[in-house]
Steps between C-alpha positions, in 0.01 A plus 500: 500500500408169702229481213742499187728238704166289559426533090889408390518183753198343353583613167845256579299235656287521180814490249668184746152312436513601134857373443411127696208467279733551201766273619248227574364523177800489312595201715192320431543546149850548369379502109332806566821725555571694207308268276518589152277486238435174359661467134207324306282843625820706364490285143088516510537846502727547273297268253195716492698776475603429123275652214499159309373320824206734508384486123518117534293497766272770344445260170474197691119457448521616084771229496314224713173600284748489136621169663132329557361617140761482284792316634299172637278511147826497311643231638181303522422551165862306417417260702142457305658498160702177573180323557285299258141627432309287803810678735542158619859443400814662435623511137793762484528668194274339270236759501791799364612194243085441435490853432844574247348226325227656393446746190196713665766562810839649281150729294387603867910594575539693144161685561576554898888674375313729222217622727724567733783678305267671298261611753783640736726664205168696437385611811856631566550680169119651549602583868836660411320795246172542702722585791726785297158609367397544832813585628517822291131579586464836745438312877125567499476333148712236631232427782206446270683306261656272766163399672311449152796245361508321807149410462534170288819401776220575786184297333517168575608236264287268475193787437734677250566119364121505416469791343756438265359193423126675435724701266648207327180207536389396090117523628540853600847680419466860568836515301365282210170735491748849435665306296229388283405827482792600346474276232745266604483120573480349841750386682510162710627650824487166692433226272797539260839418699681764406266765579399316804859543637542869335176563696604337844839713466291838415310423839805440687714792407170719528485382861895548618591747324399787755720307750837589277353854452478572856820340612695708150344781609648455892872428359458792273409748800817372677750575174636869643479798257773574512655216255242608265638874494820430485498315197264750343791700560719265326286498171291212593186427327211305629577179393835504597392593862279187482748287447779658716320588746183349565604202389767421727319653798203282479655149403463358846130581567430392107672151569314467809150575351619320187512165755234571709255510194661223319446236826130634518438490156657135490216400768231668294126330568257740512492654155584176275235266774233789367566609184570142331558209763802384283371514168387442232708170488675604801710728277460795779632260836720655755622329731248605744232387319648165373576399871133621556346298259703163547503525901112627545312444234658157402551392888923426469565688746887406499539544106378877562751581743751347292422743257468813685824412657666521150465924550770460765832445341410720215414792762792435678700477236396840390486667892870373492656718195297795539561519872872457475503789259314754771773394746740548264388826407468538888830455571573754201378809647554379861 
């Protein structure tokens, strides 16, 4: 008993010395009592709580590298256009007036609008019925026939460029020899301009074609069956499906590959720089090439970025219409 009474009385002494300590310490330093938490902490927190916070920060290097080799090049290249050819002084627009002046620009604006319309109406009408062939193909059929009309989409362009141009060269046309052989006369794949830009186009739409196919042939997974037999139900036939169905369902993904295609078409190098360089009598000019040859090979460096700069009103003319009709659309069947 004298032993518990020992244990309790120091335990009190103990507690006494506890509770001075506190008081001293809260004396000492009144902002400690009850001090809550600070509020920038509170809004920190709360800031890296949000979703959209996070995905910034997770993009922040794609966007820094976007912004150091595209955005800076963009604006340089303004900068360079309103310069004279020795960059030693600033000359505004004279360089975009130089150019409108000039006959052999408006020739390399007509050809740049019909490779590119032409090339890009192709590729999406050839991508559109490979991918219902395919798409009605039993799934292991659809494997095989997937990886072997990717393969001119996976070789890369400027090899593929050269082939077609050992198919096309005067000296040594395979196409020319078969068609020798068949009794008919050759044809002037790259020295006559018409066939030089037929042939530039073939080589094109060979090349991006499989990119429509594939992304057709995605959309048309995601249409749901049951659409399809309901209106066979209804009396529907095939075409009518197409158009009512399939039609509608895949506007948005053909307007988007539609623009894609037409803004990489527009910036087309490789095949034309291969195949013909611009001519003959630079009848076969993009505006990729023309900017090429009048910034490199003719040392203006200012009167070529004039001209590529030409591509951007025109492509954002067109990125303007066709993406306020996917929002629209959008907002449709939202």
């Amino acid at each position: 008993m004298r032993l518990n009474l020992k244990y309790l009385r120091e335990g009190a002494i103990f507690r006494d010395h506890v509770a001075a300590m506190v008081d001293t310490t809260q004396s000492w330093s009144p902002a400690l009592q009850d001090a809550p938490p600070k509020p920038a902490s509170r809004s920190l927190q709360k800031f890296m709580r949000r979703r959209s916070t996070i995905a910034f920060a997770m993009c922040l290097p794609l966007i820094l590298i976007v912004g150091c080799l595209i955005i800076y090049p963009a604006f340089y290249s303004i900068y360079l256009s309103m310069l004279n050819k020795a960059q030693t002084r600033f000359i505004g627009l004279s360089n975009f007036a130089f150019l409108l002046s000039r006959d052999t620009f408006w020739m390399v604006v007509q050809q740049s609008a019909i490779f590119a319309l032409s090339a890009v109406f192709f590729k999406a009408l050839i991508g559109l019925i490979t991918a219902h062939l395919v798409n009605n193909l039993p799934a292991k059929g659809q494997r095989k026939w997937r990886g072997m009309l990717l393969v001119p989409w996976v070789i890369p362009l400027a090899l593929s460029s050269l082939g077609w141009w050992w198919l096309f060269d005067p000296t040594h046309s395979a196409l020319n020899w078969i068609i020798k052989e068949l009794g008919f006369e050759e044809i002037p794949w790259l020295s006559e301009p018409l066939w030089a830009r037929f042939s530039v186009i073939l080589v094109n739409v060979w090349y991006g074609a499989p990119f429509f196919l594939i992304m057709y042939l995605a959309a048309l997974k995601s249409v749901p069956e049951q659409l399809y037999e309901a209106a066979s139900i209804d009396g529907a036939s095939a075409w009518q499906k197409f158009v009512h169905i399939t039609l509608p369902m895949m506007r948005n993904i053909i307007a988007i590959t539609v623009l894609f295609s037409l803004i990489i078409t527009f910036a087309n190098f490789d095949i034309v720089q291969i195949m013909t360089a611009g001519g003959p009598r630079n009848m076969t000019h993009v505006f990729a090439t023309y900017s090429f040859m009048l910034g490199i090979r003719s040392g203006d460096l200012p009167l070529g970025a004039a001209t590529s700069l030409f591509m951007l009103p025109i492509l954002a003319i067109a990125a303007v219409f066709i993406l306020r009709g996917v929002r629209k659309r959008g907002r449709e069947i939202g």
